[in-house]
N, C-alpha and C positions, 0 to 999 in steps of 0.2 A: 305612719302618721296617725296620731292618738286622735277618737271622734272628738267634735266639737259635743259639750253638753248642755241641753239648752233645759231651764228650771223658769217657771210659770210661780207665783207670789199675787197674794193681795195685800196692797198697802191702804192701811188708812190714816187719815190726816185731819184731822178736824171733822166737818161734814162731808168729804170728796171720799169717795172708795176709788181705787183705780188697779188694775191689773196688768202686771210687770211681769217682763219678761226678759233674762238674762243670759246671757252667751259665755261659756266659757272655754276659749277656742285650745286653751291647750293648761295642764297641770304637769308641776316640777317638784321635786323634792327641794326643803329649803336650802338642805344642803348641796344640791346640785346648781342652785341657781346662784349660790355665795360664791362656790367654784368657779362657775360660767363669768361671774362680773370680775373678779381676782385674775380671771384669764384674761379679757379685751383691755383690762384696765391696767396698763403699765404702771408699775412701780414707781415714785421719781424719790432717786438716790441721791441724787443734787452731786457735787462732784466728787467722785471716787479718790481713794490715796494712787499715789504714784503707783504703777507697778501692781495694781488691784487685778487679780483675775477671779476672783468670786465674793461678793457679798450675799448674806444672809441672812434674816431676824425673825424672829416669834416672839409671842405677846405670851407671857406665863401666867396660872391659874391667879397669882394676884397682879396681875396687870402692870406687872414690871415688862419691857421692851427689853429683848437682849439680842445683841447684832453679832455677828464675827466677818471681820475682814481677814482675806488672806491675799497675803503681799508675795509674788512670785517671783523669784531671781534666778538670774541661767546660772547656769556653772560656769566656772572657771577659777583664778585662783583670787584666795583671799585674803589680805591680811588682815592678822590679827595682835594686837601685844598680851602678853601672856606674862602675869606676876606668880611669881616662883618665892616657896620661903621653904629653902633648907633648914635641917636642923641645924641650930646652933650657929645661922650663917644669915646677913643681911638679906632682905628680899631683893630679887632678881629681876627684872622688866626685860622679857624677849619679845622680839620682832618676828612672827613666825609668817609665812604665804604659806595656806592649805589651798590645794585642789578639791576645790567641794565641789561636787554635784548639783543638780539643780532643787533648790531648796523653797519652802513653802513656809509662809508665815503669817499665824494664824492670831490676828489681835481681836479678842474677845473682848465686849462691851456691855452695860448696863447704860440705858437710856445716852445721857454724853459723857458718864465713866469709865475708863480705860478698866479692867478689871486684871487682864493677863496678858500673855506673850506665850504663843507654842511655836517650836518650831518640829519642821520634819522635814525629809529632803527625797526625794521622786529618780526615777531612771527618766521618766518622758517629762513634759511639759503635761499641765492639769486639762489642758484643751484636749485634747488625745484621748485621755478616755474619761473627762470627767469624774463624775463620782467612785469609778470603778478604780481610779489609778492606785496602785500599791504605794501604800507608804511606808518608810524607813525613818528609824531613828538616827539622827545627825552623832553621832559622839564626841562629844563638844561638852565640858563643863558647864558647872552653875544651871542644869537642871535637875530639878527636884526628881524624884522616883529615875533617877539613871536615863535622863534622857527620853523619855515617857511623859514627862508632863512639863509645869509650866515653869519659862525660865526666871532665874532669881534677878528683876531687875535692881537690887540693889542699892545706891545712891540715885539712879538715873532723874531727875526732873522733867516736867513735860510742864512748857508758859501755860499758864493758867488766860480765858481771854482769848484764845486760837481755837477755830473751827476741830471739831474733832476729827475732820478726815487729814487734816494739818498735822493733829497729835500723836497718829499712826503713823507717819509717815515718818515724823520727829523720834518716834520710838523703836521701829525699827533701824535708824540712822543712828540712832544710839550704842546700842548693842550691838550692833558691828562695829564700832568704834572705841566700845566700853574697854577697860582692861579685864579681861577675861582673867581669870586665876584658878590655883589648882583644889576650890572647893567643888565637890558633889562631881569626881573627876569619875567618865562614865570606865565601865571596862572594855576591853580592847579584845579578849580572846576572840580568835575566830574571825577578826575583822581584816586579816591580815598588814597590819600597823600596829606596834606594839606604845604608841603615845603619839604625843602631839608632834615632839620634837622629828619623831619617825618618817610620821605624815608629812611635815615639812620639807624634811632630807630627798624623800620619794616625789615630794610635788616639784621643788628645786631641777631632777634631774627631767621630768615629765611633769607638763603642767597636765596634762589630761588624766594624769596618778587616780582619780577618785575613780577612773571606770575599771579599776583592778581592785578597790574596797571591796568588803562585804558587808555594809551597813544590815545592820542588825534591822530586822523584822519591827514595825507599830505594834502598840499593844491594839490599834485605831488602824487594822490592817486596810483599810481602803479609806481616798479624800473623803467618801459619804460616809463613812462613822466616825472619822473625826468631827466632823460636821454635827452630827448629828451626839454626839457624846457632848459637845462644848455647848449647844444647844438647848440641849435635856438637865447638862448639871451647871446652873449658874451659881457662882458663890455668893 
């Protein structure tokens, strides 16, 4: 328990002198006591999107706000429609069900701008080990750097006028719904699925097919550097 220190002063004020004395029962560092009040004093998030299992925000050296939600989904199977353009042949619209794994989705923000979309896809649930849980690259097209960064949302709209926790939700419900096609198509060596079509064929006969993938390694190999990577690089 730090001593109290007690300091003796004389004041003067016009024609009164008078002799003061002050107690100082305890000293903090300033940044220990920003800590301490950031700790008792709850956050208020106001309502979270559907399916939110971690938000997050920091204030950047120019005082820009930048948030990321990540929207969590269990596994099981998903459809998807998948636009195909052979050579030389009209484009194709298939109906495919993947057996995905439990996937994580990470909508990064600027004050109330949506700015991006990551996905990545887990063996556990993020409760389990929090920041520690290993992340996997989804192999799924239309993302930039092979499934490593962010996805190409393409035509998608988000109502202008709608709460931003609204917009997330809206954005994610998109993109599972989007027509997926065969640009920025990740590779497959090593994952044991040789395409999409593959994946389908395997999920068709076992819906539980994705716990025999080998989803390829994050470059954001745990949820806390992903976190902390979308964080640190705002666009």
């Amino acid at each position: 328990m730090p001593t109290a220190k007690e300091n003796h002063a004389l004041v003067i004020e016009g024609d009164l002198v008078r002799v003061q004395r002050t107690i100082t029962e305890r000293e903090v560092k300033t940044s220990d006591f920003i800590a301490e009040i950031a700790r008792i004093q709850p956050l208020d998030t106001g309502p979270l999107p559907a399916g939110c299992v971690w938000y997050c925000r920091c204030e950047s050296e120019k005082n820009r706000v930048v948030s990321v939600y990540v929207i969590e989904r269990p596994a099981g199977l998903q459809p998807i429609r998948l636009k195909t353009a052979p050579p030389d042949k009209d484009e194709v619209i298939k109906d495919l069900a993947l057996s995905w794994p439990i996937t994580q989705w990470f909508v990064r923000c600027q004050g109330e701008a949506i700015l991006d979309l990551h996905i990545a896809c887990t063996q556990a649930p993020v409760a389990e080990h929090d920041r520690d849980t290993k992340l996997h690259a989804l192999p799924m097209p239309n993302q930039f750097d092979i499934g490593q960064g962010a996805v190409c949302l393409g035509n998608l709209v988000l109502k202008d006028g709608v709460p931003l926790t609204r917009r997330v939700e809206e954005l994610v419900r998109q993109t599972l719904e989007s027509l997926w096609n065969s640009d920025l198509m990740p590779p497959f060596d090593g994952t044991g699925i040789t395409g999409l079509e593959d994946w389908a064929a395997q999920s068709a006969a076992n819906h539980e097919f994705h716990a025999q993938i080998t989803f390829p390694e994050h470059r954001q190999r745990t949820f806390g550097q992903m976190l902390a990577h979308l964080l640190d690089n705002p666009t």
